[in-house]
N, C-alpha and C positions, 0 to 999 in steps of 0.2 A: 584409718590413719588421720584425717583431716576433723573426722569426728571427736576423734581424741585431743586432737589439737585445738577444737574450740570450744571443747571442755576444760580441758588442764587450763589452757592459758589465761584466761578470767581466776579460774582458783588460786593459780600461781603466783599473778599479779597480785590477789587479796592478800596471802601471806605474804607477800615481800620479797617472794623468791624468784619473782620474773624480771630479769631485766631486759628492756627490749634492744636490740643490735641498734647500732649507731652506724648510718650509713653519710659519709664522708663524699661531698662532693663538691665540684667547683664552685656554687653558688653558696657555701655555707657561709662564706663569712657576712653575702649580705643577708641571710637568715639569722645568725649572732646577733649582729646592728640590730634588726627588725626586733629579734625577741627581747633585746635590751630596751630600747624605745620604748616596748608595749610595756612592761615592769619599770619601766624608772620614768619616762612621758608623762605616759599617760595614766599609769599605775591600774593596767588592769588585773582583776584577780585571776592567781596562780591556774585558776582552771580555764579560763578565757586564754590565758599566755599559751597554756599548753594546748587546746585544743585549738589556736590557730596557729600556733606553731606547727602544729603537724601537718593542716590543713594545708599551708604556705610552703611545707619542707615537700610533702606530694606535689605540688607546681611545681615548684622549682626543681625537684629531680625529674619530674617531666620534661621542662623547658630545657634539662640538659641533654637527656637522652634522647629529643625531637630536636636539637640542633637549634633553638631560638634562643635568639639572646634577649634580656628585657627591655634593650634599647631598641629594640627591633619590634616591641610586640605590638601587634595590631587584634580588633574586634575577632577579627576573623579564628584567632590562634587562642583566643579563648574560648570561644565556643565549640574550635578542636579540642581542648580539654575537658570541656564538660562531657561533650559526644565519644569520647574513645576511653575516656575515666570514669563515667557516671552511668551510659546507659547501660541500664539492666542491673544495676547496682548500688544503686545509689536512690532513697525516699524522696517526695518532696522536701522535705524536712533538713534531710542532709544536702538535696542540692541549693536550697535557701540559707543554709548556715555556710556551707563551703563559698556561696557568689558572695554573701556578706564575708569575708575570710579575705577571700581574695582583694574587694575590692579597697579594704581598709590597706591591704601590702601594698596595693600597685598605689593609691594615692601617697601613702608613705614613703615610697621606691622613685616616684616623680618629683617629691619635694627633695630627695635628694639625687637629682639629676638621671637615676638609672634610666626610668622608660616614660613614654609620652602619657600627661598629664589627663588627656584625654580616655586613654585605653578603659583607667578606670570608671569614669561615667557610661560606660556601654555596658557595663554589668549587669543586668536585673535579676531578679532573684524573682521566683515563683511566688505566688499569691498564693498562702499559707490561710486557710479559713479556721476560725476558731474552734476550738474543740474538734479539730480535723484527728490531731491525733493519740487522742483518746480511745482509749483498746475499750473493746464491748466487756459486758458486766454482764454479772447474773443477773438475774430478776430476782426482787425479794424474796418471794417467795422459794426459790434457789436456795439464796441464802440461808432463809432461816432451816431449809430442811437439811444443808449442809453443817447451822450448825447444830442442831438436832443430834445427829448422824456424832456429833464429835462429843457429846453430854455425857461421860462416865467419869471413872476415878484413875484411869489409867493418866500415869505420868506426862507419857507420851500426847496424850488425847486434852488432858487439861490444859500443855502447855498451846497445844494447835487451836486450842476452841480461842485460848485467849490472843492471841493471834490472829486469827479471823477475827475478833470481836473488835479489834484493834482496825484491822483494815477497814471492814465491813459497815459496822455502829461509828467508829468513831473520826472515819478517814481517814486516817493515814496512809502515808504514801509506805510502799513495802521497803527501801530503803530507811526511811525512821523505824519502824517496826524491827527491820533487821541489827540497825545500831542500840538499842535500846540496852542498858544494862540493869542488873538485880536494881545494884543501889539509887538508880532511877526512878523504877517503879515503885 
């Protein structure tokens, strides 16, 4: 069940056919405000909007269903969110992006009077080391015997070697590789 579920939902999403439910609650309107600011403010890009949009819509239906209001928030009730949201679940990574997330809302939520100005300076976010996360690679040698292993005439096999040869030789991130079209190449 759940296996299926976090297979389809990525391919669902690619095609277009996944919309995700819309979950309605008290806090929404000052997430509206918020996502409006970040798009028309500050003009960040559509994919910064949305991925702190979400980031900020997970708090705030927190804050609702823990009974806090953001006039009320203190240190203490953020770092309940990170501990009952985050452990065990959550990368460094994600919980460096999520405390940057937050702490951009609660400064934005202070200037317009919601919660204490302060809350947000008690944020820190994990010390993210460089190339921390970087997934392991083959060894050249790997490589070249994989692409070896792909050197025939088959359709299938030509289209994989140059594919690899793409990632491999040339770097590319698998995402470019993946959008690439005929008339491109």
């Amino acid at each position: 069940g759940e296996r299926l579920i976090s297979i389809a939902r990525p391919w669902l999403k690619f095609l277009g056919w996944w919309r995700a439910p819309t979950v309605e609650f008290g806090l929404q309107s000052q997430l509206d405000r918020y996502v409006a600011w970040m798009h028309d403010e500050r003009g960040f890009t559509p994919s910064t909007v949305a991925q702190w949009r979400a980031k900020t819509a997970r708090f705030l239906l927190w804050c609702e269903q823990t009974n806090r209001q953001l006039s009320a928030l203190r240190p203490s009730d953020i770092d309940s969110y990170f501990v009952s949201e985050g452990t065990g679940r959550w990368s460094r990574v994600s919980v460096a992006n999520t405390a940057s997330a937050l702490r951009v809302f609660l400064r934005y939520a202070a200037t317009q009077g919601e919660c204490d100005a302060r809350v947000s300076e008690t944020i820190h976010r994990p010390r993210i080391y460089e190339q921390e996360s970087l997934p392991y690679a083959p060894g050249w040698s790997e490589v070249r015997r994989i692409l070896a292993d792909s050197a025939n005439d088959k359709p299938r096999d030509v289209r994989d070697r140059a594919i690899l040869m793409l990632l491999s030789i040339y770097g590319m991130r698998s995402g470019e590789v993946a959008s690439l079209r005929l008339d491109q190449i």
